[in-house]
SEVODO-528382 format. One line per 8 residues: their letters; for each residue z negated, y negated, x of C-alpha. Coordinates in steps of 0.1 Angstrom, whole numbers, padded with zeros to 4 digits. Each point is the difference from the previous one (the first is absolute). Example, Ala and Ser with C-alpha at 12.3 -4.5 7.8 and 13.67 -1.06 7.14 Angstrom:
// residues 2
AS> -0078:0045:0123 ~ 0007:-0034:0014
***
This chain:
// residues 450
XXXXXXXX> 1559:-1357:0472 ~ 0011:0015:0035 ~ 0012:-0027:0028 ~ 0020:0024:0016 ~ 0010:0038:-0012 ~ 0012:0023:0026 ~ 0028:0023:-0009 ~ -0005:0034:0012
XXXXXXXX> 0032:0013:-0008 ~ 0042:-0006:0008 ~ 0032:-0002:-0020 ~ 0002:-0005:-0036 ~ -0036:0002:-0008 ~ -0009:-0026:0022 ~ 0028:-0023:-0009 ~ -0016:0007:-0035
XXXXXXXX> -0035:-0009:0011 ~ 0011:-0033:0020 ~ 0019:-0008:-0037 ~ -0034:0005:-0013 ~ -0028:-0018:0025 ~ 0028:-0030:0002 ~ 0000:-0006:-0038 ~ -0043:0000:0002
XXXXXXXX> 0002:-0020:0031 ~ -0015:0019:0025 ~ 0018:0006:0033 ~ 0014:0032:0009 ~ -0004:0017:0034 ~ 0026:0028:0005 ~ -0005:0031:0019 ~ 0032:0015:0019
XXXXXXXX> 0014:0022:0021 ~ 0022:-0005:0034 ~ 0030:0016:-0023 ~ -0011:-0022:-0033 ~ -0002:-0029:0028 ~ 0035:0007:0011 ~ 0015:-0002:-0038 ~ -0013:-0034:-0006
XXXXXXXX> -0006:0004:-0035 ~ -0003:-0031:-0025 ~ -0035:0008:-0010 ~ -0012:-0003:0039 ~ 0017:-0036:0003 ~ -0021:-0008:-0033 ~ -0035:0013:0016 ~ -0023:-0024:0014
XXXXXXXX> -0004:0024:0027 ~ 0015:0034:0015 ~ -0024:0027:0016 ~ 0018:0024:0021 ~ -0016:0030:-0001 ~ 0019:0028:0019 ~ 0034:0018:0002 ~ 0023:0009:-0026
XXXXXXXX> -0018:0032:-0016 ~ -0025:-0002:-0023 ~ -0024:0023:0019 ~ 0001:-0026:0028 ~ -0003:-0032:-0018 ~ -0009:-0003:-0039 ~ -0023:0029:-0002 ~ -0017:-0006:0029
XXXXXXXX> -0034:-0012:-0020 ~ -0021:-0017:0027 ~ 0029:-0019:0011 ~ 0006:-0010:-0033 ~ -0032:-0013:-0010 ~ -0004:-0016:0031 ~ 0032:-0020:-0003 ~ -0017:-0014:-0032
XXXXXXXX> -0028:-0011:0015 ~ 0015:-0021:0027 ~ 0028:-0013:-0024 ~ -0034:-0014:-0023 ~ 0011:0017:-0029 ~ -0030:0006:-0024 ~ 0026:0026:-0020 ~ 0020:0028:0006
XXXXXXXX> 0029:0016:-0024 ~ 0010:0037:0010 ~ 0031:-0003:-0023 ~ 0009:0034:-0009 ~ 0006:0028:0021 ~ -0013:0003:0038 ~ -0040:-0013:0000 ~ 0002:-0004:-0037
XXXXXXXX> -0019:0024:-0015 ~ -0020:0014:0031 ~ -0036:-0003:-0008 ~ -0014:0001:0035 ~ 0024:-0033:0006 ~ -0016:-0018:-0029 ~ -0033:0005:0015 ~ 0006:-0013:0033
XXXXXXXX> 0016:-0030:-0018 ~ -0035:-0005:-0014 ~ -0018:0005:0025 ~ 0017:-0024:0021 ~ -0004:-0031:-0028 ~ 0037:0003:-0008 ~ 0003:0005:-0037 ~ 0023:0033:-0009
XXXXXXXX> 0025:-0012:-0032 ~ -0005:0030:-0022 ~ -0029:0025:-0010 ~ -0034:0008:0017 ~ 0000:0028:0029 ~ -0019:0023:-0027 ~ 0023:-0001:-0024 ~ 0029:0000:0022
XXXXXXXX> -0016:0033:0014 ~ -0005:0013:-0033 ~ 0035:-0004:-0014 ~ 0017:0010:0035 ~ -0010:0033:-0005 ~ 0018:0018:-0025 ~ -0031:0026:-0011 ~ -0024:-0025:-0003
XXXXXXXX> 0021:-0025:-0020 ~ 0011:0028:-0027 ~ -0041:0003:-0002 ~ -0004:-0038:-0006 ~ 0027:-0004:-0023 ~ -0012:0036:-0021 ~ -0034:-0022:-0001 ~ 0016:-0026:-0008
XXXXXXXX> 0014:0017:-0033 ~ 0035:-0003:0017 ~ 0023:0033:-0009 ~ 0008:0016:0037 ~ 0026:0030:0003 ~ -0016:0036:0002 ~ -0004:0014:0032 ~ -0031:0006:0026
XXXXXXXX> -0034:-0017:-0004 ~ -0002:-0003:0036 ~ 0017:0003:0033 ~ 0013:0039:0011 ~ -0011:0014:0033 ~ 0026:0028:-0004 ~ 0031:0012:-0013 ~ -0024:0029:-0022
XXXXXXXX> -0019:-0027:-0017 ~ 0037:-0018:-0007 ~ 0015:0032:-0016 ~ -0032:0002:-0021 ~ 0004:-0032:-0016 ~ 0037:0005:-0007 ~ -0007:0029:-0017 ~ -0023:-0015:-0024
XXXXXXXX> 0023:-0032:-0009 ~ 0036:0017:0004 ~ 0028:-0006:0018 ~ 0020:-0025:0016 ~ -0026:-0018:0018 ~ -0005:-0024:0027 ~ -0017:0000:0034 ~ -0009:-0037:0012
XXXXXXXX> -0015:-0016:0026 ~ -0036:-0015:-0009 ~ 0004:-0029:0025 ~ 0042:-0001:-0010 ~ 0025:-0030:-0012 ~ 0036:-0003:0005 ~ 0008:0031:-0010 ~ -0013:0018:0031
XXXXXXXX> -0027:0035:-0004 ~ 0017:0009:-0029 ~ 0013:0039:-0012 ~ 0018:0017:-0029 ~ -0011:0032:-0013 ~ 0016:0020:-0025 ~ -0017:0035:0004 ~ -0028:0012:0025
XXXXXXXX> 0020:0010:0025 ~ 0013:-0030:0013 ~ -0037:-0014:0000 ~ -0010:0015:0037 ~ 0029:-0017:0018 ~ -0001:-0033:-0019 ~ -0040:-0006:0006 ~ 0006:0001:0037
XXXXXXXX> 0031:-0022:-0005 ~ -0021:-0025:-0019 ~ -0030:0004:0023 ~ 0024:-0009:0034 ~ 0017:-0031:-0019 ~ -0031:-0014:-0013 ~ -0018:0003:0037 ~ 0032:-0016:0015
XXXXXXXX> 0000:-0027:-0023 ~ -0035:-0009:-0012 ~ -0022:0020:0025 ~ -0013:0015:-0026 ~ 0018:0036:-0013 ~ -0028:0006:-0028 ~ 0019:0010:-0034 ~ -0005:0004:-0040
XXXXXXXX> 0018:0014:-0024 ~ 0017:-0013:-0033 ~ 0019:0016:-0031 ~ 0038:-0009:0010 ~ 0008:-0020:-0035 ~ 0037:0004:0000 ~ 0020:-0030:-0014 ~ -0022:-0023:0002
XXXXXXXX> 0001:-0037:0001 ~ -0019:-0023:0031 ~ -0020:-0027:-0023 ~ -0014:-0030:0018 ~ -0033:-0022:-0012 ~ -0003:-0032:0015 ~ -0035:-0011:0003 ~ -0015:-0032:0015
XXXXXXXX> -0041:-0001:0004 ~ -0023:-0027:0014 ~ -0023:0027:0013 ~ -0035:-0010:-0021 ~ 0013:0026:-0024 ~ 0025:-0019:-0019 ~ 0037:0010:-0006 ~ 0033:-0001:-0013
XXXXXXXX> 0032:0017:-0003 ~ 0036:-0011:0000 ~ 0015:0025:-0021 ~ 0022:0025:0020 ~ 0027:0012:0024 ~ 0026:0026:-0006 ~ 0008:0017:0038 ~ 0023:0032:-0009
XXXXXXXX> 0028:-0009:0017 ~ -0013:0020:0031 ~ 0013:0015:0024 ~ -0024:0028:0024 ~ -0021:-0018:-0012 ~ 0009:-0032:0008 ~ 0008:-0031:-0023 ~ 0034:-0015:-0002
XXXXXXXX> -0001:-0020:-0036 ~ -0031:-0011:-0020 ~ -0003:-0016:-0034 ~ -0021:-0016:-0023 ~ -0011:0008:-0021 ~ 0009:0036:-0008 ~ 0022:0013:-0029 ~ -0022:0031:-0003
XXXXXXXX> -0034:-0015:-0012 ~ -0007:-0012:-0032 ~ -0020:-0033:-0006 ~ -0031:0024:-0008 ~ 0002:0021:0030 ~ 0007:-0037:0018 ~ -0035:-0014:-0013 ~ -0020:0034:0002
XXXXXXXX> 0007:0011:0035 ~ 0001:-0037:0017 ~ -0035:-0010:-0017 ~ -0013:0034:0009 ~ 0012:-0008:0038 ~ -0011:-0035:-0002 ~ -0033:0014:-0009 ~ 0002:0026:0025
XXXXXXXX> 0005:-0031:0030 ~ -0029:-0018:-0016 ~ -0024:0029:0008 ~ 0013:0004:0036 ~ -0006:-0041:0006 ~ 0033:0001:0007 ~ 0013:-0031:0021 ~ 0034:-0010:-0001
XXXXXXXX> 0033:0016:-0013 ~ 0004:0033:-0003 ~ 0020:0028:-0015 ~ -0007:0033:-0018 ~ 0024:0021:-0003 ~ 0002:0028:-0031 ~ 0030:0029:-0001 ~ 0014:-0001:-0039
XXXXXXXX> 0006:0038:-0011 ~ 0026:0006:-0022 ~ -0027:0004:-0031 ~ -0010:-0035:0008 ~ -0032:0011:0012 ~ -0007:-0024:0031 ~ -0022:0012:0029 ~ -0013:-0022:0032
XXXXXXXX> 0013:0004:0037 ~ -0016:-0023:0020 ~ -0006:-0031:0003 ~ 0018:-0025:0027 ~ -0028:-0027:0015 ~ 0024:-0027:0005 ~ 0031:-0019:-0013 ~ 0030:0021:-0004
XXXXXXXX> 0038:-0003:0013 ~ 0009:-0004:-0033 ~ -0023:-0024:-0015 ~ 0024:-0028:-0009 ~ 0012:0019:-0032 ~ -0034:-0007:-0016 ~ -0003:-0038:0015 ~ 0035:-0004:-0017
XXXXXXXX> -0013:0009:-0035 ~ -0034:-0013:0001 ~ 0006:-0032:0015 ~ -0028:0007:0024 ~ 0000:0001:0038 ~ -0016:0028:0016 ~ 0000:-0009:0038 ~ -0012:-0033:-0013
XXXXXXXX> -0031:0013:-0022 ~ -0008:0026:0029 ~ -0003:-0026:0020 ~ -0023:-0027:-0022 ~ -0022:0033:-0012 ~ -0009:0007:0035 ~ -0009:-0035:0010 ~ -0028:0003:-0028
XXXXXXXX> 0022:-0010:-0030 ~ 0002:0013:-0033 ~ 0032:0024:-0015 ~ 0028:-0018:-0014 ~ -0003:0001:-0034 ~ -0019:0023:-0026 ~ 0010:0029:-0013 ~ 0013:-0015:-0039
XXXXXXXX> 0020:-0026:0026 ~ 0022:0027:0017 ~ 0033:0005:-0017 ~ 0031:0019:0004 ~ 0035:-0018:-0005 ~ 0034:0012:0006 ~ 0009:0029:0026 ~ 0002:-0001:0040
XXXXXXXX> 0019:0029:0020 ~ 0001:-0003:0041 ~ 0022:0020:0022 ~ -0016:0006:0034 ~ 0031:-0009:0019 ~ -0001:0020:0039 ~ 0027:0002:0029 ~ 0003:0039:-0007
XXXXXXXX> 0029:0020:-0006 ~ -0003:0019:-0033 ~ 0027:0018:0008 ~ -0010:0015:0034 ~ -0034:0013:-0019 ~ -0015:-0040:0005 ~ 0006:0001:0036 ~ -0015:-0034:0016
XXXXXXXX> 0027:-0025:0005 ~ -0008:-0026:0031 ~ 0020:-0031:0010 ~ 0005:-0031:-0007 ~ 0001:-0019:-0040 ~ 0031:-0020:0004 ~ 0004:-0013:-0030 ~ -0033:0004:-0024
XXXXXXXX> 0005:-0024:-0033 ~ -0011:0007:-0040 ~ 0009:-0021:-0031 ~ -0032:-0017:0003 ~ 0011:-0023:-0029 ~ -0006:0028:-0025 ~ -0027:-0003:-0026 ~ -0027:0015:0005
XXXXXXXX> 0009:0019:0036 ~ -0025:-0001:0026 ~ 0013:0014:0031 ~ -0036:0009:0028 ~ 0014:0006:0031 ~ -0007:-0011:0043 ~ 0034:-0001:0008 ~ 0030:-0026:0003
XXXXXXXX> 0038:0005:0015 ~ -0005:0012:0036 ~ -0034:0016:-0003 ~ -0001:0038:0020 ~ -0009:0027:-0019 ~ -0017:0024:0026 ~ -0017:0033:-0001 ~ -0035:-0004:0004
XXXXXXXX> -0011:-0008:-0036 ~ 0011:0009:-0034 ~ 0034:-0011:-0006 ~ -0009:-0022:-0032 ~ 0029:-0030:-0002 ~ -0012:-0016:-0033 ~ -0015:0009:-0031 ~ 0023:-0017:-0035
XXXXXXXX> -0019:-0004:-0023 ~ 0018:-0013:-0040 ~ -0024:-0015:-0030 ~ 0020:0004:-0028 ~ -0008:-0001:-0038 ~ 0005:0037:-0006 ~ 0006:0030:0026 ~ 0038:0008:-0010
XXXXXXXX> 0002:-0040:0011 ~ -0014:0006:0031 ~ 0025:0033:0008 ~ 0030:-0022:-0009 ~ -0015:-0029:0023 ~ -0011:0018:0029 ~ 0035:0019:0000 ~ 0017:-0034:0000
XXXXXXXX> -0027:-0012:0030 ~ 0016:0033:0022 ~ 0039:-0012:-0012 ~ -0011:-0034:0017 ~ -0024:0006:0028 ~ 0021:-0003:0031 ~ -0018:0026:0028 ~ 0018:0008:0034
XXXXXXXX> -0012:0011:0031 ~ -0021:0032:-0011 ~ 0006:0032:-0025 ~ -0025:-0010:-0028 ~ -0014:0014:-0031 ~ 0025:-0020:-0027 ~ 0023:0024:-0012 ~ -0026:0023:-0008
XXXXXXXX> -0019:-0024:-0019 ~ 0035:-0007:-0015 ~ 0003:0036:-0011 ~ -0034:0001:-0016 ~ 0002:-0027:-0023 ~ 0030:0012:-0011 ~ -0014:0038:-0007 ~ -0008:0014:-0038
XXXXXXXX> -0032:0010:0003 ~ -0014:-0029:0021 ~ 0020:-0026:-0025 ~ -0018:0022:-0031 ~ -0035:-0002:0020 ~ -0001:0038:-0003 ~ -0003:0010:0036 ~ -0027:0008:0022
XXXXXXXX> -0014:0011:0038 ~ 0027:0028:0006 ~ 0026:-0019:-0014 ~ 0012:-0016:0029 ~ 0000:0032:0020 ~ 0018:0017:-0024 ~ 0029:-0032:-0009 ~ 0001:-0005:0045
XX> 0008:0047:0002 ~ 0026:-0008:-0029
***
C-alpha cells in the first residue's frame, strides 16, 4: 500500500479522498490554491501536508500539470488521486504521472485516451457488443457531411463535441436548416473549452432516460459492476439529483446490460472505477454514450446500496490489489437518492450565490443520512470554482422512504449565509412524475418554464 497519496484536487472531492487514504492509513498530501488557502477548510487541517500551488483560478494552479506532478514528487508521495473533474480524466496528465514514478489512481493513459474521445469510444463499446445511439461512424469535417447523415437517420439530432463533458460542444437540430449555424456554434465551444472543436453526430432520442453503470476493474482484464445510477434529473445538461437504483429498469435489463459492461471493462484492462453511461429510449431500448474514466460526483448512491467503498477499492486496486468482491458477492439493498446541494439562486436562472455560510447544520442523527461536504459555519463560498455546498445523500429501505426522508433532512437542515439549491430540491421530491419515477432528461426543463 501507498505511504503517502497526494491529492490533486480541492473541495469536496478531496475532503472525500482524505476520508478515504485516512481510513487505509496512508497520509494525505493536499494540493491548494492561495484562495482554497485563505478558506481554511477542515480537510486541509486533516492533511499531513499542504502544497500551494498558485492563485485562485484553476488555470493558474490545479491544472497546471508540471507543477502538479512536481509537487508530488517533493512531498514523497508514490500516488496521486485526480478526484473528479480538473486533471481527472486528461490522458496526457496520467502519463506524465507515470513517467515520473508517481502512480496515477485510475486507468492507463491508453485507455484513458481511448474513452476521452467520444468517436473512438462508441467504436470500442460497438466492438464490445455494447448498443451505441445511431449517428456518424466517424468525426465530420463539414457541415455537408453533417446534413448527410441526418438525412439518413431522421430528425432531431445532436451535434457533440468528440473531446466534450459537462455539457459543453453540444447542438439541437430539428430540421436541416438550423444545422449550418449550430456546427460552427459547436465547433467554437468545443475549441474554447477542450481545444479540440472536432464533432460527430447522434440520432436526438427524445425522452430519454441518463442510465449509469458502475464498474470497478483491477486492470489484468478482470471486472465488475455495481448495478446502476439513475441521472435524469438534469438540468442543460447538468445533474442536480441522482438515484439508485433506477425505477425504469427491470431486474433483466439490470443483469444484461451491467454484465455486458462489466465485460466490456474487462476487455479494455480497465483499472479502477469507472462509469458507462447508456440513454434509455422510451421503447426501453438502451444505447451507450460514453464512458466516464474515473469516479463520479455521484458515486455514493451505489456505495450506499452495495456496502462497498469505491474511493477505497480505487485506491487498494491501484496499489496492485485485487477488486472487492466477485461478481455473485455484489448486491443491491434498499434505495439511495442525493441532492447536489449548490449556493445558486434557482430563481434568478441559478445565478451563483457568494458569501459567507453562517449557519450550515443537518440532522446528522438521521438513519441512514450521509451528508459529503468541505464546509463548516463560517467557510466563504467564492467564485472561482463550482459552487457545490454538499451533496445529501439518504439509504432508505425503499425509494418513496427516501423522498419522505430527504424532505424531512431540507425541513431540518439549518443553511444561512448563501442562496442554495434546497427549495428546489424541496419542490422535486414533492412533484408527480418524479414521486411516480416517470420522468426523464427534459423534465426538469419543462417543470423549471412551468
Amino acid at each position: 500500500m501507498f505511504r503517502r497519496l497526494f491529492v490533486a484536487n480541492r473541495g469536496e472531492v478531496a475532503a472525500r479522498i482524505v476520508r478515504a487514504a485516512r481510513a487505509l492509513d496512508i497520509e494525505p498530501v493536499c494540493a491548494a490554491s492561495t484562495a482554497d488557502l485563505e478558506a481554511g477548510y477542515p480537510y486541509l487541517e486533516e492533511a499531513a501536508e499542504v502544497v500551494c500551488l498558485g492563485p485562485g483560478p484553476a488555470a493558474q494552479s490545479y491544472l497546471k500539470m508540471e507543477e502538479v506532478v512536481q509537487a508530488a514528487r517533493q512531498t514523497r508521495c508514490s500516488a496521486l488521486h485526480p478526484g473528479w473533474g480538473f486533471l481527472a480524466e486528461n490522458a496526457s496528465f496520467a502519463s506524465l504521472c507515470e513517467q515520473h514514478g508517481v502512480r496515477f489512481i485510475g486507468p492507463s493513459p491508453s485507455v484513458m485516451d481511448l474513452m476521452g474521445r467520444k468517436v473512438s469510444s462508441r467504436t470500442a463499446a460497438r466492438q464490445a457488443g455494447l448498443p451505441v445511439v445511431p449517428g456518424s461512424l466517424g468525426l465530420l469535417d463539414t457541415v455537408e457531411e453533417a446534413k448527410k447523415v441526418a438525412a439518413e437517420i431522421g430528425y432531431p439530432v445532436v451535434l457533440k463535441a468528440d473531446a466534450g463533458g459537462g455539457g459543453r460542444g453540444i447542438r439541437r437540430c430539428n430540421q436541416e436548416s438550423e444545422l449550418e449555424t449550430a456546427f460552427h456554434q459547436a465547433t467554437r465551444e468545443a475549441e474554447s473549452a477542450f481545444g479540440n472543436g472536432a464533432l460527430y453526430l447522434e440520432k436526438y432520442l427524445l425522452g430519454g432516460r441518463h442510465i449509469e453503470i458502475q464498474v470497478l476493474g483491477d486492470g489484468r482484464g478482470n471486472a465488475i459492476h455495481l448495478g446502476e445510477r439513475e441521472c435524469s434529473v438534469q438540468r442543460r445538461h447538468q445533474k442536480l439529483l441522482e438515484e439508485a437504483p433506477s425505477a425504469a429498469m427491470t431486474a433483466e435489463q439490470r443483469q444484461d446490460l451491467g454484465q455486458r459492461s462489466a465485460s466490456a471493462a474487462a476487455q479494455w484492462h480497465y483499472a479502477g472505477a469507472g462509469t458507462m453511461e447508456f440513454l434509455l429510449d422510451e421503447s426501453g431500448a438502451l444505447y451507450f454514450l460514453e464512458m466516464n474514466t474515473r469516479l463520479q460526483v455521484e458515486h455514493p448512491v451505489t456505495e450506499m446500496v452495495t456496502g462497498i467503498d469505491l474511493m477505497e477499492a480505487q485506491i487498494r486496486i491501484a496499489a496492485g490489489g485485487a477488486l472487492p468482491c466477485s461478481q455473485d458477492q455484489v448486491s443491491i439493498s434498499g434505495h439511495a437518492i442525493e441532492l447536489r446541494l449548490n449556493a445558486e439562486d434557482a430563481e434568478q436562472d441559478f445565478r451563483p450565490s457568494p458569501g459567507v455560510l453562517e449557519e450550515f447544520a443537518f440532522p446528522l442523527n438521521t438513519p441512514g443520512l450521509r451528508v459529503d461536504t468541505h464546509l463548516r459555519p463560517g467557510s466563504r463560498i467564492g467564485t472561482h470554482y463550482d459552487s457545490l455546498l454538499a451533496k445529501v445523500i439518504l439509504h432508505r429501505p425503499t425509494r418513496e422512504d427516501c423522498i419522505s426522508g430527504l424532505l424531512q433532512v431540507l425541513n431540518q437542515a439549518r443553511i444561512r449565509g448563501v442562496v442554495t439549491t434546497a427549495p428546489l430540491h424541496q419542490r422535486i421530491l414533492q412533484e408527480a412524475r418524479f414521486c411516480s419515477g416517470a420522468y426523464d432528461t427534459l423534465w426538469l426543463e419543462s417543470l423549471l418554464a412551468s
